[in-house]
C-alpha positions as CSV (number, residue, x, y, z in Angstrom):
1,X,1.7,-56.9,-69.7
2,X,0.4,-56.5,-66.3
3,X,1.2,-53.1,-64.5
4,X,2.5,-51.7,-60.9
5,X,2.6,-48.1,-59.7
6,X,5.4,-46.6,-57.7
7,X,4.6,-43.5,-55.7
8,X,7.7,-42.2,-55.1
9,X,11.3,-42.2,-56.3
10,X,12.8,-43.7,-52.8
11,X,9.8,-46.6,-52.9
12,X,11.4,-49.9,-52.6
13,X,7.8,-51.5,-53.7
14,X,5.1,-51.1,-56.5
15,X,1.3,-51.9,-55.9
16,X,0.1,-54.2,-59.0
17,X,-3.0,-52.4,-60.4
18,X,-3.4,-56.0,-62.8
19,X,-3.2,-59.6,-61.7
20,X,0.1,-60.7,-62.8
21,X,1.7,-64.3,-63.1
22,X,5.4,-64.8,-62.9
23,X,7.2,-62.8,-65.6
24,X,7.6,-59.5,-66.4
25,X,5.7,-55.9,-65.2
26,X,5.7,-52.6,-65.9
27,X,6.7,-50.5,-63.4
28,X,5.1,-47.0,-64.0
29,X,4.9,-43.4,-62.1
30,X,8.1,-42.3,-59.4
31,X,10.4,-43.8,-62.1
32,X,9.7,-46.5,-65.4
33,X,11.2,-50.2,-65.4
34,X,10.3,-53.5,-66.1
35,X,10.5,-56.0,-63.6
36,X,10.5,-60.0,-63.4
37,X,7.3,-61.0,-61.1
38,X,8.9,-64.3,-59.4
39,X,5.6,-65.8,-59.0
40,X,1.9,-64.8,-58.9
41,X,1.0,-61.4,-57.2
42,X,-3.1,-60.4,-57.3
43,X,-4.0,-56.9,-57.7
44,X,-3.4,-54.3,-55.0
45,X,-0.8,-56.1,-53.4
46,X,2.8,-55.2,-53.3
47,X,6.1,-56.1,-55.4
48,X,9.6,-55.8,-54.1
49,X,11.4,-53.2,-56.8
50,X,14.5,-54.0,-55.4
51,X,16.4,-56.6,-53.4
52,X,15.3,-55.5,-49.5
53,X,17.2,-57.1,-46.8
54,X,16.1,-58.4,-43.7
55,X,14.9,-55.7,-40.9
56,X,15.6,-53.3,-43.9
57,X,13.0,-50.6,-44.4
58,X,9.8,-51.2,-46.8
59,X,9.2,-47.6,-48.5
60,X,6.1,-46.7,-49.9
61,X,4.4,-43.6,-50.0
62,X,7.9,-42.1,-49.7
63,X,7.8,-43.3,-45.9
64,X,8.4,-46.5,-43.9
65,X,5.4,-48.7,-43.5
66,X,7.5,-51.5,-41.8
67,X,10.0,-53.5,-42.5
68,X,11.3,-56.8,-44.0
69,X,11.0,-59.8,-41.6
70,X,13.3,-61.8,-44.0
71,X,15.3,-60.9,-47.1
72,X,12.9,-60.3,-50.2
73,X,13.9,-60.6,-54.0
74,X,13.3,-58.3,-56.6
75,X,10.4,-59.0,-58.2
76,X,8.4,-61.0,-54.9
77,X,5.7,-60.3,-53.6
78,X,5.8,-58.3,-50.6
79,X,3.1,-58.9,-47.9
80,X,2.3,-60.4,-44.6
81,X,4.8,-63.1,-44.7
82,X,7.8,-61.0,-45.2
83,X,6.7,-57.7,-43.8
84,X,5.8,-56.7,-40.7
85,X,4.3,-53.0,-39.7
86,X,6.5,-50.8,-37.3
87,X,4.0,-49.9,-35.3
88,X,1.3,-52.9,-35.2
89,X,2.7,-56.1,-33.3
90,X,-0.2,-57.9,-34.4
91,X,0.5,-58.0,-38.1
92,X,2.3,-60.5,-37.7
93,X,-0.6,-62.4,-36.4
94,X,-2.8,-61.7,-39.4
95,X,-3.8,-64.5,-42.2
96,X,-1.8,-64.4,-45.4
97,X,-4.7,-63.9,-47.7
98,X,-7.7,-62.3,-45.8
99,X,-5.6,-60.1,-43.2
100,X,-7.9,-61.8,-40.7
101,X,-7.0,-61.7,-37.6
102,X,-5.6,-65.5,-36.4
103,X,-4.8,-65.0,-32.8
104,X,-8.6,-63.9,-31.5
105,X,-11.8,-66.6,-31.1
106,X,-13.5,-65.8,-34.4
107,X,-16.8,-67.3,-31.8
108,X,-16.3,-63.9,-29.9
109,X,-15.6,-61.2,-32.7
């Protein structure tokens, strides 16, 4: 069974530390669940352990990293289409998948 890690009891996300497909993870470290993955989430990236509303806080860490742009599901996948940073207006901007940049000429960077 693939794995995520939460940091800290108030985290409202886990980072998967295995590739997982839609189904169920264990949740390990601040506190110990299983959770439903509601679709495919790679390694490294975040899962919602909780329903999160929209412009509700994202916890990690213990602290805000940003906040949700849309409601989120327990169990999704929390990234760059449902979050956005606090304190970067450009992550917004970013691509999905790379965290490239989309609104600069690639030509020029």
């Amino acid at each position: 069974m693939p794995s995520a890690f939460q940091i800290h009891p108030q985290d409202n996300v886990a980072t998967l530390m295995d590739d997982a497909a839609a189904g169920s993870i264990e949740v390990i470290g601040a506190t110990c669940q299983e959770i439903v993955a509601l679709g495919k989430i790679e390694r490294g990236h975040k899962v919602a352990l909780r329903n999160i509303a929209a412009n509700e806080a994202v916890m990690k860490f213990g602290v805000r990293i940003g906040h949700a742009t849309k409601p989120i599901q327990r169990g999704a996948w929390v990234h760059l289409h449902n979050l956005a940073s606090d304190l970067d207006d450009r992550s917004g901007t970013l691509d999905l998948h790379s965290g490239t940049p989309t609104d600069t000429n690639s030509a020029y960077v």
